[in-house]
DOMI-370669 format. One record per residue (C-alpha): residue number from 1; chain; x, y, z. Coordinates in steps of 0.25 Angstrom, whole numbers, plus 5000, padded with zeros to 4 digits. Layout:
N
k:NUM&c:A&xx:X&yy:Y&zz:Z
...
END
This chain:
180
k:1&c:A&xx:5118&yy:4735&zz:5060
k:2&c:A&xx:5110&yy:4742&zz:5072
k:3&c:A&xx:5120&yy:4752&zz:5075
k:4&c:A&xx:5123&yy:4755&zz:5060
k:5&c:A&xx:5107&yy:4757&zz:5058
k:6&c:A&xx:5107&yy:4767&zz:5072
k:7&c:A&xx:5118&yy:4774&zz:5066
k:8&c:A&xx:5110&yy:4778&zz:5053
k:9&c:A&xx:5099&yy:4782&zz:5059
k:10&c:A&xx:5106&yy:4790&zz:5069
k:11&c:A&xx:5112&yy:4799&zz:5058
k:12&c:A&xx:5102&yy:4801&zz:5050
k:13&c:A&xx:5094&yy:4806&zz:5063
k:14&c:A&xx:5105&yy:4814&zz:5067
k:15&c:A&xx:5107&yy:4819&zz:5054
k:16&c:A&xx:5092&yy:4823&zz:5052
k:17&c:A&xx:5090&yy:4815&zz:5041
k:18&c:A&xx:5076&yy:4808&zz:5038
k:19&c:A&xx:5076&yy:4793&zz:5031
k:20&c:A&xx:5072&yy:4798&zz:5018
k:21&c:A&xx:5084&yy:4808&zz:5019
k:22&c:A&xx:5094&yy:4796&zz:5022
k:23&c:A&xx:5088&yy:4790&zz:5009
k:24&c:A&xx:5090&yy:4801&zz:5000
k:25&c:A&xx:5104&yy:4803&zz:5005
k:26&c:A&xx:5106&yy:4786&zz:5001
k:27&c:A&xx:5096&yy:4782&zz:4992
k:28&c:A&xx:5092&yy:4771&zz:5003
k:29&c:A&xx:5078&yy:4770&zz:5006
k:30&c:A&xx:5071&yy:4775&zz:5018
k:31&c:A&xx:5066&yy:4763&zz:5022
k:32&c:A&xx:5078&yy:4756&zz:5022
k:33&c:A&xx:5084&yy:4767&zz:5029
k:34&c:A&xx:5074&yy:4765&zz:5038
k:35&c:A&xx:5076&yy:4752&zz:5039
k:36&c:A&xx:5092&yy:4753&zz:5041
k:37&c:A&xx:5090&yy:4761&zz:5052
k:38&c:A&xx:5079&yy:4752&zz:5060
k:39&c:A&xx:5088&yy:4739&zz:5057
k:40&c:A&xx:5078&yy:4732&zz:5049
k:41&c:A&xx:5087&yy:4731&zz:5037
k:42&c:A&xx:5102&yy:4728&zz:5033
k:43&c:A&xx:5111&yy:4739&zz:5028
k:44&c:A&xx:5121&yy:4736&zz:5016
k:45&c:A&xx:5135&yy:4742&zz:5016
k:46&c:A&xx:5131&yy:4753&zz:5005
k:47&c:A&xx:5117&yy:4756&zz:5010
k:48&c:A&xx:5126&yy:4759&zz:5024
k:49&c:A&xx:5137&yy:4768&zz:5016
k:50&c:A&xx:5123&yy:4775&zz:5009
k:51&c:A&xx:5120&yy:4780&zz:5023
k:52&c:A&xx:5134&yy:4782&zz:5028
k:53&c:A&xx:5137&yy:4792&zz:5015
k:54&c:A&xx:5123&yy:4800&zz:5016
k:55&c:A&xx:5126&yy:4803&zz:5031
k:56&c:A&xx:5140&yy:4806&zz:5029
k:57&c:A&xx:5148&yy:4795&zz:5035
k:58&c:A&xx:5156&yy:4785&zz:5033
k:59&c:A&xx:5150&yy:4771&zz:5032
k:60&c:A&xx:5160&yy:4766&zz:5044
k:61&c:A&xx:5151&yy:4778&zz:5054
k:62&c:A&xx:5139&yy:4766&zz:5053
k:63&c:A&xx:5150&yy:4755&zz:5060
k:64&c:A&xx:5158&yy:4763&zz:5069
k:65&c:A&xx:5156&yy:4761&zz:5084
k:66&c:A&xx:5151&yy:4772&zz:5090
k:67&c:A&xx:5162&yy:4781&zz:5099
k:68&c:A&xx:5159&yy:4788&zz:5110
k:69&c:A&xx:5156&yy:4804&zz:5107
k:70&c:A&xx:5166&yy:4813&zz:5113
k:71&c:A&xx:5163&yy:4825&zz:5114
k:72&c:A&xx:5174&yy:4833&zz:5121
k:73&c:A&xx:5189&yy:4835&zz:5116
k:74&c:A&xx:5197&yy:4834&zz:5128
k:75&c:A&xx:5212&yy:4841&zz:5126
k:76&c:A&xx:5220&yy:4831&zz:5130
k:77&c:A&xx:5213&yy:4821&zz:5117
k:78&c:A&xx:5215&yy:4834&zz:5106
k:79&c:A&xx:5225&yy:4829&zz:5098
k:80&c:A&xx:5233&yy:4837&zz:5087
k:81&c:A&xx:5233&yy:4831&zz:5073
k:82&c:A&xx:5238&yy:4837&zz:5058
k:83&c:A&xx:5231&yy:4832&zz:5047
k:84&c:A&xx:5242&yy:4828&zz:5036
k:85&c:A&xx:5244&yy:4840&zz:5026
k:86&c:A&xx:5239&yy:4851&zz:5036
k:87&c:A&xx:5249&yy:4858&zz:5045
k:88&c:A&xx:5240&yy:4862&zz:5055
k:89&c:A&xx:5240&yy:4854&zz:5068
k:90&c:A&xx:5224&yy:4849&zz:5072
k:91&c:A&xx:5217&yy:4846&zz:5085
k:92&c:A&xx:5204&yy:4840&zz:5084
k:93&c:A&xx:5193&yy:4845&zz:5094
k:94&c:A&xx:5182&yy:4837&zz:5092
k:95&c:A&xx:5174&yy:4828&zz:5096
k:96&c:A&xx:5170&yy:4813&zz:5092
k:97&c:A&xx:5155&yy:4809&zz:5088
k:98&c:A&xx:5150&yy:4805&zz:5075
k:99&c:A&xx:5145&yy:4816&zz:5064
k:100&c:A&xx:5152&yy:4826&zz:5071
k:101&c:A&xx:5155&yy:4839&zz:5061
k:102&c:A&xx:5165&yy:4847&zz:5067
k:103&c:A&xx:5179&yy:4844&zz:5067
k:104&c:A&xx:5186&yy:4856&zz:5078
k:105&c:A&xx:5200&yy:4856&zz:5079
k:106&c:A&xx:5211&yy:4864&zz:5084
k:107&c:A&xx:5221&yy:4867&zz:5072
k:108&c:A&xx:5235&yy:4873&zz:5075
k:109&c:A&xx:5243&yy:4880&zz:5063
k:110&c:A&xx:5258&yy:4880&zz:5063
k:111&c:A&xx:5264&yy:4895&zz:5062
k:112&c:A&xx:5263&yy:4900&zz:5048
k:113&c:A&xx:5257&yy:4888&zz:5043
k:114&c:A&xx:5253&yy:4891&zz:5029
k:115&c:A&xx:5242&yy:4884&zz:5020
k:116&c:A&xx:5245&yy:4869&zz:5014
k:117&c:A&xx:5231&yy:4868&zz:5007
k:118&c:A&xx:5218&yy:4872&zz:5006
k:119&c:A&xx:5206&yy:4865&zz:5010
k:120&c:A&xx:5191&yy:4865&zz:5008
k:121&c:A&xx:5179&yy:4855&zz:5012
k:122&c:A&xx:5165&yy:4854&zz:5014
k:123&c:A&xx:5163&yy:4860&zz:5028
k:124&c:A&xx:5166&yy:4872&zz:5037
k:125&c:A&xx:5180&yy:4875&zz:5046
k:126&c:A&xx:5179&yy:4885&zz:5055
k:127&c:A&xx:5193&yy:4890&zz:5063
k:128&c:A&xx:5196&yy:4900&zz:5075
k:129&c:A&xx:5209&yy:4903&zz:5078
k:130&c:A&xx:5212&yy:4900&zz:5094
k:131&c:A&xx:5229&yy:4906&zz:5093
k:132&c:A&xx:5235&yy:4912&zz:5081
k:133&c:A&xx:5229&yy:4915&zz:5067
k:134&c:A&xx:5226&yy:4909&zz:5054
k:135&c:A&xx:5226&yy:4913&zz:5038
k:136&c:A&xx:5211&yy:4906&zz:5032
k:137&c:A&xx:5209&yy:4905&zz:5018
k:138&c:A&xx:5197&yy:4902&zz:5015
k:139&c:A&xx:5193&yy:4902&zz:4998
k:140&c:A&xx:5201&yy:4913&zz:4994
k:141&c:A&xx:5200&yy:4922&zz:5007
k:142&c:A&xx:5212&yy:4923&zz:5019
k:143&c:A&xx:5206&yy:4924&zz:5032
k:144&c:A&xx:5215&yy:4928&zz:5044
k:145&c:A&xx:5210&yy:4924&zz:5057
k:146&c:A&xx:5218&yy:4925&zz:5072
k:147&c:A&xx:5214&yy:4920&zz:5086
k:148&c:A&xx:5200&yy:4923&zz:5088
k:149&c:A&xx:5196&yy:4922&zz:5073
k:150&c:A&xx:5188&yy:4912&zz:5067
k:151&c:A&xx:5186&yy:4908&zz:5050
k:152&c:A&xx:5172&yy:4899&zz:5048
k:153&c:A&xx:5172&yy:4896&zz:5034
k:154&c:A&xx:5168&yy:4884&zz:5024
k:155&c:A&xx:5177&yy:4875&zz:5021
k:156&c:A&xx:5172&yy:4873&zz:5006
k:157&c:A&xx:5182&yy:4886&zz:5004
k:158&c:A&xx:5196&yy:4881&zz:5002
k:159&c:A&xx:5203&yy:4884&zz:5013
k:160&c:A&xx:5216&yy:4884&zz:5022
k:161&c:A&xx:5222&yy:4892&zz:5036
k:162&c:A&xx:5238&yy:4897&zz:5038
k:163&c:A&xx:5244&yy:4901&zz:5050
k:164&c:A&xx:5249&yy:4917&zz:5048
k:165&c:A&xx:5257&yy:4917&zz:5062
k:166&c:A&xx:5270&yy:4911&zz:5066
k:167&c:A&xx:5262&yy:4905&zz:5078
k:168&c:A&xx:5254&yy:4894&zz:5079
k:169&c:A&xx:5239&yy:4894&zz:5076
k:170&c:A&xx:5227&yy:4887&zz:5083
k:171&c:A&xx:5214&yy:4886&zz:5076
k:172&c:A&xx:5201&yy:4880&zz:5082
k:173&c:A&xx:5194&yy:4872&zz:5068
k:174&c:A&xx:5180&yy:4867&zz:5065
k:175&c:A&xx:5176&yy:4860&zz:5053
k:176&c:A&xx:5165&yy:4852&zz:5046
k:177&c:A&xx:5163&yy:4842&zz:5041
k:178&c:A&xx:5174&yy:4836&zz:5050
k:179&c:A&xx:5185&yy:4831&zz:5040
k:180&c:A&xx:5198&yy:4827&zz:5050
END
């Protein structure tokens, strides 16, 4: 229960937030707040999953054991994946720690790979293209980017990339919120 009671604190610290925001946010009292996180009180399950969803985390966050941080990307650990209904082939390049808000990766387009959906989520994504180019839309605009460019743009806007060239191409990807 101590380490459940550390870990609340600790966000709502790190967060910025005051005991009397973390009330608002779930209409839990700032005494007993204050109370759960000097120990002095027990916790029920929903009072806990109140917490978890005002600071935007799963309930489990409170019971995992801490991993070590890391920090650095080595190489040789960079593993290429593709995510089920997307042709492009993705290398994460971040690192682990909690709360963390960027997700970089490394995306590879096939030649001429052409769009398969749209997407749009609460966030940004921004993209430079290391070799080749890349077709953006974005809303109801085309944006045509080559080595050396970069698009920024909200991701609220529906929006998807193709691969013009008969060659492959090499993006470098950050998003928020990180979403896979």
């Amino acid at each position: 229960m101590d380490e459940i009671c550390l870990k609340i604190k600790e966000l709502r610290t790190r967060r910025g937030l005051t005991l009397k925001d973390l009330s608002d946010k779930t209409e839990l009292s700032v005494s007993f707040l204050s109370q759960i996180e000097r120990g002095t009180t027990s916790l029920a399950i929903n009072s806990l999953k109140k917490i978890a969803d005002a600071f935007d985390v799963n309930i489990t966050y409170f019971f995992e054991t801490p991993k070590k941080e890391k920090y650095v990307v080595r190489k040789k650990d960079q593993r290429p994946y593709e995510v089920k209904g997307l042709e492009s082939v993705y290398t994460r390049l971040n690192g682990e720690f909690p709360n963390r808000s960027l997700a970089p990766f490394v995306i590879k387009l096939a030649p001429n790979q052409k769009k398969n959906k749209s997407f749009n989520f609460p966030g940004e994504e921004f993209y430079y293209v290391l070799k080749g180019a890349v077709v953006f839309t974005v809303g109801e605009d085309d944006y045509f980017i080559r080595e050396g460019d970069s698009i920024h743009f909200p991701s609220e806007l529906p929006h998807y990339g193709e691969n013009p060239l008969d060659e492959e191409t090499l993006l470098l990807c950050v998003i928020t919120p990180v979403i896979f």
